[in-house]
FIBARO-681092 format. One line per 8 residues: number of its first residue (from 1); their letters; for each residue x negated, y, z negated of C-alpha. Coordinates in steps of 0.1 Angstrom, whole numbers. Layout:
<lumvexs>
NUM	a	X,Y,Z  ...;
</lumvexs>
This chain:
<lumvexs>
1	xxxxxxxx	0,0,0  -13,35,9  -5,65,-11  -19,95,-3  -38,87,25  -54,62,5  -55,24,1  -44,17,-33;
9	xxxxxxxx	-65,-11,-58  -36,-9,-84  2,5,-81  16,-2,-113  4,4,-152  3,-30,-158  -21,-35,-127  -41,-11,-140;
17	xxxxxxxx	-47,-21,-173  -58,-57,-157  -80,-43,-130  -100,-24,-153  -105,-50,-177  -137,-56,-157  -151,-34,-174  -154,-53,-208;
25	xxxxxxxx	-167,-38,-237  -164,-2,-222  -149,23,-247  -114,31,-232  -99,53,-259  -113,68,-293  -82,73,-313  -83,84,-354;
33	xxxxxxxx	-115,61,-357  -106,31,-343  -118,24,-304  -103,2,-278  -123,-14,-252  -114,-18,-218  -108,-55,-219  -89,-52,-254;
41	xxxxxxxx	-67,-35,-237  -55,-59,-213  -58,-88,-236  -43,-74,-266  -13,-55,-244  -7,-94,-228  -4,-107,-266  23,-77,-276;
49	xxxxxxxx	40,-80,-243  43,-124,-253  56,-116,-287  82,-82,-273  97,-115,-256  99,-138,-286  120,-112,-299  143,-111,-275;
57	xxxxxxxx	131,-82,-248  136,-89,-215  124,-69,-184  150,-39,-184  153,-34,-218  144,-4,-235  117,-1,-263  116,32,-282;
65	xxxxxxxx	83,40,-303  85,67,-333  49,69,-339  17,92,-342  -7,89,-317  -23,58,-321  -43,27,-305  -11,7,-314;
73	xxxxxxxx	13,31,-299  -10,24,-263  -8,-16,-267  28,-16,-270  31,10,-237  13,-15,-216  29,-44,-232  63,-26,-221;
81	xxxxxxxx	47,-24,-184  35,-57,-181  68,-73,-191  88,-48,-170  106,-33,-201  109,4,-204  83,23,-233  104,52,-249;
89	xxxxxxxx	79,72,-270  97,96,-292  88,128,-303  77,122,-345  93,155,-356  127,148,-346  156,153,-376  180,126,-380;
97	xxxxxxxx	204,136,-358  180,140,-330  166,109,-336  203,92,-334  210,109,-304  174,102,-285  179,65,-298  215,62,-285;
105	xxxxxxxx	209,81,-252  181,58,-242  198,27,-251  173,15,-273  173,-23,-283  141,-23,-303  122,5,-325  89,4,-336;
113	xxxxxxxx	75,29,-366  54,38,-393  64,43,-432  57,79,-431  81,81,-406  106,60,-421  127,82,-440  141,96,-410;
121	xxxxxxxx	151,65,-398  171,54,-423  189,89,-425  197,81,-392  203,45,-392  244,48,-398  247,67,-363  231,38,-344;
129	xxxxxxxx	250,20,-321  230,2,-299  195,-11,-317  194,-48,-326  153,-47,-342  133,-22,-362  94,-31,-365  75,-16,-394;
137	xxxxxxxx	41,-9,-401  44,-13,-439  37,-35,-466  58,-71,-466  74,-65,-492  88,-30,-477  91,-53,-447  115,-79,-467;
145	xxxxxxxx	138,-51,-482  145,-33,-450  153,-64,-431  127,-50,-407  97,-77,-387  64,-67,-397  40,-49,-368  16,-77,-372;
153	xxxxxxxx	37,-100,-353  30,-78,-317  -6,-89,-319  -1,-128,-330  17,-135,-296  -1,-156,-268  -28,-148,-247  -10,-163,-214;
161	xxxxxxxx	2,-139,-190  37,-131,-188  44,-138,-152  69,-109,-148  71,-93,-115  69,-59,-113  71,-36,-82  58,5,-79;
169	xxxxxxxx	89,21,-81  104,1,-109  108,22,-143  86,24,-169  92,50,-191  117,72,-207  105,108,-216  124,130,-232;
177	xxxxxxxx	125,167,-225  146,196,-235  139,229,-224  158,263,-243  197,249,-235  218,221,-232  204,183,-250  170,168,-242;
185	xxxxxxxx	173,147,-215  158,116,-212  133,117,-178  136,81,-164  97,75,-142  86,47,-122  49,30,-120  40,52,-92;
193	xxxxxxxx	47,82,-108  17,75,-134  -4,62,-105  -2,95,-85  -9,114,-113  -40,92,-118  -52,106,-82  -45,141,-89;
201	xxxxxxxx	-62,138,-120  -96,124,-106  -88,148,-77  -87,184,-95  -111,174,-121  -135,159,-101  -136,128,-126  -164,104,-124;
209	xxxxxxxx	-165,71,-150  -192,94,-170  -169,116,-180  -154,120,-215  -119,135,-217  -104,153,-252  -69,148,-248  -54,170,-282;
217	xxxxxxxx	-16,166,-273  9,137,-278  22,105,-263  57,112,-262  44,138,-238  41,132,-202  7,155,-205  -4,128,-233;
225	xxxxxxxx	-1,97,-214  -11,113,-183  -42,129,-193  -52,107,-226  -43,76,-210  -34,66,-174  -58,95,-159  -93,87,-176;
233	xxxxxxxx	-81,50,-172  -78,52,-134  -116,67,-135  -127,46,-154  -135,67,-184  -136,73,-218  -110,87,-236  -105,105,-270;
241	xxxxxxxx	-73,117,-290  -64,124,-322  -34,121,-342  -22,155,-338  -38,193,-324  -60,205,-351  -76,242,-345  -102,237,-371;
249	xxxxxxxx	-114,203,-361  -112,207,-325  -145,220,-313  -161,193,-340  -142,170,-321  -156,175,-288  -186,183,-299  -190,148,-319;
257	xxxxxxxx	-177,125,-285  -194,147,-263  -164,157,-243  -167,168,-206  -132,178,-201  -104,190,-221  -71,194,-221  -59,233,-237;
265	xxxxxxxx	-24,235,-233  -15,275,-233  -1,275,-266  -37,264,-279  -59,286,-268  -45,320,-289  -52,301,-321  -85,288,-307;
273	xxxxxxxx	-94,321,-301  -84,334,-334  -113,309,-349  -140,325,-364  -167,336,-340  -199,307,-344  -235,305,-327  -221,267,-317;
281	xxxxxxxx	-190,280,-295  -212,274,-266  -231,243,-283  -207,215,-262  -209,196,-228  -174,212,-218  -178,215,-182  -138,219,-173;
289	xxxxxxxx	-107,226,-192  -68,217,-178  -46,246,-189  -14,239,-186  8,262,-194  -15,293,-194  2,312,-167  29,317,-197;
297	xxxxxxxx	5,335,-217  -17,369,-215  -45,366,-190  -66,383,-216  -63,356,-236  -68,330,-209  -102,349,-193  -116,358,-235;
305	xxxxxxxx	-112,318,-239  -129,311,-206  -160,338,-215  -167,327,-252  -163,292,-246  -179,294,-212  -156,266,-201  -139,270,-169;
313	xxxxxxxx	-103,265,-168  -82,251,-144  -47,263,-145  -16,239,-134  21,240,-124  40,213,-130  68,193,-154  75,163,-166;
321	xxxxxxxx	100,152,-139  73,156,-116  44,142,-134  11,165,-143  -15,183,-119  14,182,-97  3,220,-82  -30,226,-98;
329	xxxxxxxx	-63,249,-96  -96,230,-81  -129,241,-94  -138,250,-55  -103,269,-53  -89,292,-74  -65,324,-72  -63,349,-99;
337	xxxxxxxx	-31,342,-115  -18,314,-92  -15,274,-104  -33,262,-75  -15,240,-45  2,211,-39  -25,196,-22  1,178,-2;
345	xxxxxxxx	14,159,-29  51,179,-30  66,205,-5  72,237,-30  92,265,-20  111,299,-39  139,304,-28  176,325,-34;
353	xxxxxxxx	210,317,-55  220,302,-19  187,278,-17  175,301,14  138,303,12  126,338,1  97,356,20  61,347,15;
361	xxxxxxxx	47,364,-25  87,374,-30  100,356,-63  127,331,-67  135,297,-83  103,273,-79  120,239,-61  103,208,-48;
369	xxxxxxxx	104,176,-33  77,143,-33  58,142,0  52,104,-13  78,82,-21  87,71,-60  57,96,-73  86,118,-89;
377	xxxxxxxx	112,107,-117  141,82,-107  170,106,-125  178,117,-162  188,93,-178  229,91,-187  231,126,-171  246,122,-135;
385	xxxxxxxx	259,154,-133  227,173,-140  207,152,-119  230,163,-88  226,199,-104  192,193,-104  186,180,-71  211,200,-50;
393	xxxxxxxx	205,202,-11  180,172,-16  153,199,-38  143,198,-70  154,228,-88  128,239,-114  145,267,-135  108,280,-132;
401	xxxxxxxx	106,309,-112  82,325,-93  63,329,-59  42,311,-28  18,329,-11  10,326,28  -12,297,17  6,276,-4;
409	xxxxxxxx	-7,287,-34  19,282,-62  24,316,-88  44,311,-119  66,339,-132  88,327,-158  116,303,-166  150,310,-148;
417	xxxxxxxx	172,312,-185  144,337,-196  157,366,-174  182,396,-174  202,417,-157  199,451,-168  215,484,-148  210,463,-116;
425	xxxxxxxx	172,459,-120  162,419,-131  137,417,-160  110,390,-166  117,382,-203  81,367,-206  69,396,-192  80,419,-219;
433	xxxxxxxx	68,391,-244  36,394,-227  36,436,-238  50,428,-271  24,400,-278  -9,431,-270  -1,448,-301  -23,437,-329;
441	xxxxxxxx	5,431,-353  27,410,-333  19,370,-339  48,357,-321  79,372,-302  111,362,-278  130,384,-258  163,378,-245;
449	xxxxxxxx	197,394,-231  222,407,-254  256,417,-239  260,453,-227  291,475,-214  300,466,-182  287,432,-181  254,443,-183;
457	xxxxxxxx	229,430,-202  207,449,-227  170,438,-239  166,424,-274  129,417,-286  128,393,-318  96,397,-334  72,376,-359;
465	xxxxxxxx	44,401,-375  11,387,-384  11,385,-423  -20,400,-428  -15,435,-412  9,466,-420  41,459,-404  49,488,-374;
473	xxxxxxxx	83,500,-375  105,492,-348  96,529,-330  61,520,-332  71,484,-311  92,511,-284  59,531,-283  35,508,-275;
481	xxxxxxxx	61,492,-246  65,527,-234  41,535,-201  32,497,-202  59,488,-192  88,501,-167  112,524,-186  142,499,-178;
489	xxxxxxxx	126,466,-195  115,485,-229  137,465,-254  166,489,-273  173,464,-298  142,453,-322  146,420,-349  117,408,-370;
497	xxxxxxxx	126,373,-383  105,349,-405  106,323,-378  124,310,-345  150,284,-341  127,256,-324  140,226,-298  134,193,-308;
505	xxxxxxxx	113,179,-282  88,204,-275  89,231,-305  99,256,-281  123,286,-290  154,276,-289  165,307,-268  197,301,-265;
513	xxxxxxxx	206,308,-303  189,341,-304  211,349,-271  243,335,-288  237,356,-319  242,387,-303  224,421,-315  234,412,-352;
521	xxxxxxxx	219,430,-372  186,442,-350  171,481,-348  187,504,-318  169,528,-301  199,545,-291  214,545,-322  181,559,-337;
529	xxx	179,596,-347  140,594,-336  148,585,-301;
</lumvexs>
């Protein structure tokens, strides 16, 4: 099979964790001081997948996880692939009703956790309607009492393989993702998908077996498995992950596996910066970093990373029904302030509220469609209606807006929820953030639409201060926005809140609420006698 223009060795994950058990005792991942070897891998994934079948899983049936990053966590993914069952990692910092709902969207059969995550499983336990087996890693005796099977029974099944057919565009995985409205949705993905986002990975990076990846995110993220996992896997590398992000231990980190490439999501490298300047920031083997997400942040902030780290990053476009790199920067081509191309891998496109393709650097809705079969997701999963919403006129509608230029080059503006309509001009909500976030007192903000006469919209900022500087009044906020930015997006209403309402599966403001709770009890400018 060719994809890509390429003959392919391996086209699912379970033919990829078998073809690179020739590499033995290589070091595949580094993960909270235990390391698995290449040929572990394969073997030990082979004796989980034997005993996920003497427990009753057959290939079809979904497996949910509820578990830190760990080596375990891994085993049990590629037992899942090997026996043709789906892996459903889910996010650890879900409540109990999240957790019922993830559990009973998926259609969960079995779950596997950890004690310290346990709690929140048995608050959630009486909404259940579909799970049949919960296995615990915990002491038997906690084991006995819950009526749960001990995790070490996935690594006491038998060495022979399963003998379970399993073609490319059969699903794999379920991940979830929820954006600022509606319920997460559950992202159903095929083999292929993780096997074209293996190629783009050794692609952009330029990834040769000596490389050493520092993958700080999670695998109930699509980045997670893609760029901790199935990526340095397909070039035959070395992995490393931790349990969770850590600012403080992160440069130790890669310092102590001698990373060559890591992976700063945008929402790191603000807090990475904020570290305390040291002769070593320089003292790594960092030759590239993957930012995803950094287009949403100030390009201060991106270029001040980039010169005190002196590591170059590579910005990306991309989501999880798509799989990661999917438009990306190459160290040979890069655009100041674009994401990079395609590279042939998708047709991208803006376009109007009528799908009509906009004109070449003009903004509009970011949509896309595979130029290789199976290499996207197969559908969300219980969500017909959205996925036709979605997919409209046979594109995939982002809710990302932003631009192409003349050369493909992909140029992210902002999500499609995160703007308003104010006395017929359109604002960029993330751009006003953006203004907000310059001033030295301001750790956190979100901006959003508030209803105005008319059926207009007005601008409302919400604001977090830092705690360890004089808070500004709201005039001082207005001042610093005024002559940055155009008259018509400087916010009237000002809020300063303790913290934001958060979505489950990503931690991201939950916009939505702030819009729904109107101007409340916020500042006016117009109502101000100062103004």
């Amino acid at each position: 099979m060719k994809l890509h223009g390429e003959e392919l060795e391996v086209t699912t994950v379970a033919e990829l964790v078998r073809s690179r058990a020739r590499l033995g005792d290589k070091v595949m991942l580094r993960l909270r001081g235990r390391t698995l070897t290449y040929q572990e891998a394969d073997q030990l994934s082979t004796r989980f997948a034997n005993a996920l079948v003497g427990i009753g899983i057959n290939k079809g049936d979904v497996v949910s996880t509820l578990l830190y990053n760990s080596i375990d966590a891994v085993l049990i993914w590629f037992a899942c692939a090997k026996l043709g069952a789906i892996w459903n990692p889910i996010n650890v910092s879900l409540g109990r009703d999240d957790l019922a709902y993830t559990l009973n969207d998926s259609g969960a059969v079995v779950l596997i956790t950890e004690s310290e995550l346990l709690p929140t499983f048995l608050e959630a336990k009486p909404q259940l309607e579909r799970l049949k087996r919960v296995v615990l890693d915990s002491t038997l005796k906690a084991v006995e009492e819950g009526g749960f099977l001990p995790l070490s029974i996935l690594a006491a099944g038998r060495d022979e393989d399963v003998g379970i057919d399993i073609l490319p565009s059969d699903p794999v995985g379920i991940i979830y993702t929820g954006g600022s409205t509606g319920m997460p949705k559950g992202v159903l993905v095929p083999n292929l998908y993780y096997i074209a986002a293996a190629m783009r990975f050794r692609d952009v990076c330029q990834a040769s077996r000596s490389d050493v990846i520092y993958e700080s995110g999670h695998l109930f993220h699509s980045g997670g498995q893609q760029l901790g996992v199935t990526g340095p896997m397909f070039c035959e590398m070395t992995a490393v992950m931790g349990k969770w992000f850590s600012v403080s231990h992160f440069w130790e980190t890669v310092r102590e596996h001698r990373a060559t490439i890591i992976h700063v999501p945008g929402t790191m490298l603000g807090p990475l910066i904020d570290l305390v300047p040291s002769e070593q920031d320089t003292e790594h083997r960092v030759r590239l970093g993957v930012g995803t997400g950094t287009g949403m942040i100030r390009r201060e902030v991106r270029d001040e990373f980039e010169r005190r780290y002196n590591v170059r990053l590579l910005e990306v476009w991309a989501q999880t029904e798509m799989g990661v790199l999917l438009c990306s920067e190459r160290i040979d081509q890069r655009r100041v302030g674009s994401s990079g191309h395609s590279d042939g891998w998708a047709t991208v496109m803006a376009v109007d509220e009528l799908d009509q393709p906009v004109p070449s650097g003009e903004v509009g809705e970011l949509v896309t469609r595979p130029s290789e079969p199976y290499t996207f997701m197969l559908g969300y999963v219980n969500k017909p209606a959205e996925m036709l919403r979605t997919w409209r006129n046979l594109w995939h509608h982002t809710g990302d807006l932003g631009y192409v230029d003349e050369d493909g080059y992909v140029y992210f503006v902002g999500r499609h929820a995160h703007w308003i309509r104010r006395r017929g001009e359109n604002i960029s909500c993330m751009e006003v953030e953006k203004t907000l976030l310059m001033h030295p007192a301001v750790h956190e903000c979100a901006v959003v639409g508030v209803s105005a006469e008319l059926g207009d919209e007005d601008v409302k900022a919400l604001v977090k201060l830092r705690p360890e500087v004089t808070s500004p009044s709201p005039q001082a906020l207005i001042d610093w926005c005024v002559g940055r930015i155009a008259s018509f997006k400087v916010p009237r209403y000002i809020e300063f809140v303790e913290d934001f309402p958060r979505t489950s599966a990503k931690g991201e403001i939950e916009r939505s609420k702030l819009k729904a709770a109107g101007v409340g009890n916020a500042w006016d400018r117009e109502a101000s006698p100062t103004v």
